[in-house]
N, C-alpha and C positions, 0 to 999 in steps of 0.2 A: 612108521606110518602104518596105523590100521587098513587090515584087508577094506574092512567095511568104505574105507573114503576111496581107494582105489577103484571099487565097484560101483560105488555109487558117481565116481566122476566117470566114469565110462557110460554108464545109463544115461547118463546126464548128456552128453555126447550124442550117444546114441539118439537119443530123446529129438535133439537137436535137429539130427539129419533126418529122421521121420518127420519132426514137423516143417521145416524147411520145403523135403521133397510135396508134401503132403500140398502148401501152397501152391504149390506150385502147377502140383500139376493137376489140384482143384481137387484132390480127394480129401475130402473132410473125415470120414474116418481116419487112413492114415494120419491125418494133421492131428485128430485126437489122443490114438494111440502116441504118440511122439511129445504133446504136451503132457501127458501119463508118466511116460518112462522120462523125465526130465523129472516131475512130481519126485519120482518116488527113486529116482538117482539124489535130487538134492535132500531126501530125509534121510536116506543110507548115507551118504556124506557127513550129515548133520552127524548120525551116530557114531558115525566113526570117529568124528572129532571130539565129541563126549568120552567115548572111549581112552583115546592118547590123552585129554585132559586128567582123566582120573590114574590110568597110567603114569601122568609127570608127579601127579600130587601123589601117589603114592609112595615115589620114592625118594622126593626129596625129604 
């Protein structure tokens, strides 16, 4: 597994609990920030699975 999906599911996480708390506790920035690092958790994800894709095709 690529570093890149490890971090990027963690942002993604992360992401999560910002915007969660952010509802909650009516801070709209927060909630922003947290829709953000979710964004840009699941594009680092995305890479990373591009990544082990080209990875498998290369050695088979």
């Amino acid at each position: 597994m690529d570093k890149d999906r490890i971090a990027g599911a963690g942002k993604q996480a992360a992401g999560a609990v910002k915007d969660t708390a952010g509802k909650v506790t009516g801070d709209k920035q927060l909630q922003t920030e947290g829709k953000a690092d979710k964004a840009e958790g699941k594009v680092q994800n995305t890479f990373g699975k591009a990544k082990d894709a080209l990875k498998d095709a290369t050695k088979g």
